[in-house]
N, C-alpha and C positions, 0 to 999 in steps of 0.2 A: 435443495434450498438450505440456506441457513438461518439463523438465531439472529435480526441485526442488532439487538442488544448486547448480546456475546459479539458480536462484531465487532462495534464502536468502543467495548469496556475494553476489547484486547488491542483496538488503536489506542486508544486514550494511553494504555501502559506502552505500546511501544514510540509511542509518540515522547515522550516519559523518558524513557531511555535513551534514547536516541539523542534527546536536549540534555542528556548529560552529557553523551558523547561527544556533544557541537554539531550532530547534525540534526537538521529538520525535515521533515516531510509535510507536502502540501496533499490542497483535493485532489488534484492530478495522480498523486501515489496514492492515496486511498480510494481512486474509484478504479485506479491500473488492479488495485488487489481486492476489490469486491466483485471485479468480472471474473479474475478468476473463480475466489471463493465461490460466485454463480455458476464455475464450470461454462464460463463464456466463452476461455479463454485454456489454453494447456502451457502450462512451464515454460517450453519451449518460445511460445508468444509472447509471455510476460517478460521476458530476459527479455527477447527484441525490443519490446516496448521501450525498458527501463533503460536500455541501451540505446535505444534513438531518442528519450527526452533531453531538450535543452537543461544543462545542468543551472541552475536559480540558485544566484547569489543573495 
C-alpha cells in the first residue's frame, strides 16, 4: 500500500515539470501510475498501457 498524500504531492511536482517541459498528463496517466504504485500492475503492463493510449492533444 502506499502514502496517497505522498502520491498526489509527488504528481502535483511532476505534473510541475512536465508543464515546463510542454507536456501534460491527464487522470488517465495518473490512475495508469496509481495501479501500479498499488502493485496492480508490473512495468512491463504499464509500458503497454502507455503504449496503447490515444495520444491527447
Amino acid at each position: 500500500m502506499f502514502d496517497e498524500k505522498v502520491f498526489n504531492f509527488d504528481i502535483s511536482n511532476i505534473k510541475h515539470d512536465l508543464e515546463l517541459e510542454g507536456m501534460q498528463i491527464n487522470d488517465n496517466d495518473i490512475n495508469m501510475f496509481k495501479m501500479y504504485a498499488e502493485d496492480k500492475v508490473d512495468m512491463p503492463e504499464l509500458i503497454e498501457m502507455i503504449k496503447n493510449e490515444p495520444i491527447e492533444y
